[in-house]
Residue frames relative to the residue before (quaternion, step in Angstrom):
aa qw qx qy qz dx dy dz
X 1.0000 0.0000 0.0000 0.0000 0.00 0.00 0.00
X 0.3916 -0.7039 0.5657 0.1767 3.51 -1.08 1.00
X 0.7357 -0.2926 0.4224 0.4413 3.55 -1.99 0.92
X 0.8702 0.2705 -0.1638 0.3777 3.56 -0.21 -1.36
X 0.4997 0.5117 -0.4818 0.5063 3.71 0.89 0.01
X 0.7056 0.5347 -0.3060 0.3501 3.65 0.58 -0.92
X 0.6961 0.5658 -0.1631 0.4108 2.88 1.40 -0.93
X 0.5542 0.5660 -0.2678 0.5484 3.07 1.36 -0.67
X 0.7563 0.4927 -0.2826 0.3247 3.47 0.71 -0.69
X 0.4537 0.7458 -0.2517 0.4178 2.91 2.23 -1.03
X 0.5304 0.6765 -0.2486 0.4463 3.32 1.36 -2.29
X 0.6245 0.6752 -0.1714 0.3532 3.24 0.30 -1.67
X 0.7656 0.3676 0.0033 0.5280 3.48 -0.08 -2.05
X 0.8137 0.2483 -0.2836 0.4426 4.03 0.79 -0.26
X 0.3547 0.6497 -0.5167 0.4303 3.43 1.56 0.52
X 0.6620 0.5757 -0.2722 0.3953 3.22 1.04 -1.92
X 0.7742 0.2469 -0.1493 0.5633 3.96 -0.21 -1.41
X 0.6851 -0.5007 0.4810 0.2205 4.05 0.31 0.37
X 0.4545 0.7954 -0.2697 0.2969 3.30 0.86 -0.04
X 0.5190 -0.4963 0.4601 0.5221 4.02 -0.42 0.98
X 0.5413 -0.4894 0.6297 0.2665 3.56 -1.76 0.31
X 0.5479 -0.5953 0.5163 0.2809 3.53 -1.31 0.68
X 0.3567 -0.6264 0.5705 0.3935 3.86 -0.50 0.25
X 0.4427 -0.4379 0.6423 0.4469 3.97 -1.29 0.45
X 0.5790 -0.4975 0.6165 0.1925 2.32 -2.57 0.98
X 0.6535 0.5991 -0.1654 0.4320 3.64 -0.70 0.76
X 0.5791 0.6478 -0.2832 0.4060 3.23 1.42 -0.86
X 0.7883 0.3746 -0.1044 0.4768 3.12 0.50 -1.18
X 0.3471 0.8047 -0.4636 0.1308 3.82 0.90 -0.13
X 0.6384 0.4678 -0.3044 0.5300 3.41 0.86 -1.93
X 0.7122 0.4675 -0.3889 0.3506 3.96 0.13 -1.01
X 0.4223 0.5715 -0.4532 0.5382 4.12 1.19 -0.40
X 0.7850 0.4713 -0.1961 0.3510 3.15 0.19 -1.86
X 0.5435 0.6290 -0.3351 0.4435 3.75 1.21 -1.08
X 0.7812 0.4509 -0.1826 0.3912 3.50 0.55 -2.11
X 0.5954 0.5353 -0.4376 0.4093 3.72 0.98 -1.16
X 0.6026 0.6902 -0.2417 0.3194 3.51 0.81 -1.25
X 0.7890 0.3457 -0.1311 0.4907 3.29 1.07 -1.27
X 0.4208 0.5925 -0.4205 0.5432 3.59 1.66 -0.61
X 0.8156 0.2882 -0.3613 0.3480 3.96 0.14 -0.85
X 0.5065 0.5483 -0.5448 0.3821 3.74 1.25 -0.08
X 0.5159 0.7464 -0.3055 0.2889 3.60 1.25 -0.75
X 0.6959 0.5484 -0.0356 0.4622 2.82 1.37 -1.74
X 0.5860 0.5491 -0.1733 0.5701 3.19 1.16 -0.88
X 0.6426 0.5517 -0.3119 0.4307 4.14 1.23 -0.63
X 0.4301 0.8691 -0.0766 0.2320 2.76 1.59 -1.48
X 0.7158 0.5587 0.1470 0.3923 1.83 0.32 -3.20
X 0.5854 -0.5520 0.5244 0.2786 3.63 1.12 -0.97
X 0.7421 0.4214 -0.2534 0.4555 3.18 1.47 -0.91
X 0.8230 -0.3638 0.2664 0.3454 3.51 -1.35 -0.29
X 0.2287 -0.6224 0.6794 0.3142 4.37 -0.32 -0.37
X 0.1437 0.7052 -0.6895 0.0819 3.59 -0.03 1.16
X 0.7200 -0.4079 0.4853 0.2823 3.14 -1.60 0.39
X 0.4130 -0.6793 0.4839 0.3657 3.97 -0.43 0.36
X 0.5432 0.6492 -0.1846 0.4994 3.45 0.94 -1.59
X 0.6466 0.5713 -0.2008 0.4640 3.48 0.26 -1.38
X 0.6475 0.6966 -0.1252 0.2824 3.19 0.48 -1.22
X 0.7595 0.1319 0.2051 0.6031 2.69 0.52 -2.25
X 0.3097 0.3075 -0.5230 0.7321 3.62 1.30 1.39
X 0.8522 0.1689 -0.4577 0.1889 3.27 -0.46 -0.07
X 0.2887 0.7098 -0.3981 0.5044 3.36 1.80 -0.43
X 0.6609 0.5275 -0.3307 0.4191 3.70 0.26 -1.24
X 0.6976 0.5894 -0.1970 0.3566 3.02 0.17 -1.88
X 0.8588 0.3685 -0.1005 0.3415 3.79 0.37 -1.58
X 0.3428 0.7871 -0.2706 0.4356 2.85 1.63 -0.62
X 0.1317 -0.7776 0.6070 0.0974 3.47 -0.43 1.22
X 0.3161 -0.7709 0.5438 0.1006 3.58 -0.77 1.98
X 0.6720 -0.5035 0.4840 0.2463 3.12 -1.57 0.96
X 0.0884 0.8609 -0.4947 -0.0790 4.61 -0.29 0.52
């Protein structure tokens, strides 16, 4: 059974008994993605080390990197 079959069924099952509506699957993704992100700059403070940017990073990783010609 798929996210959205369940969900539908959820929809469904809290119309019937009155119940709060399920939230869509999906909603909340980018915020997971947001918090995990910021938990490892955290980790990384901790650690001693910088809160770098991820992106940053691995642009600069990219960048310095001496390329095979």
């Amino acid at each position: 059974m798929t996210a959205i079959e369940q969900y539908l069924i959820d929809t469904y099952r809290a119309s019937q008994h009155g119940d709060p509506m399920p939230p869509p699957p999906g909603r909340d993704d980018v915020a997971v993605v947001r918090a995990a992100r910021s938990y490892q700059q955290f980790q990384a403070v901790l650690d001693g080390g910088e809160a770098r940017h991820p992106w940053r990073a691995a642009l600069r990783r990219m960048l310095t990197r001496p390329h095979p010609c």
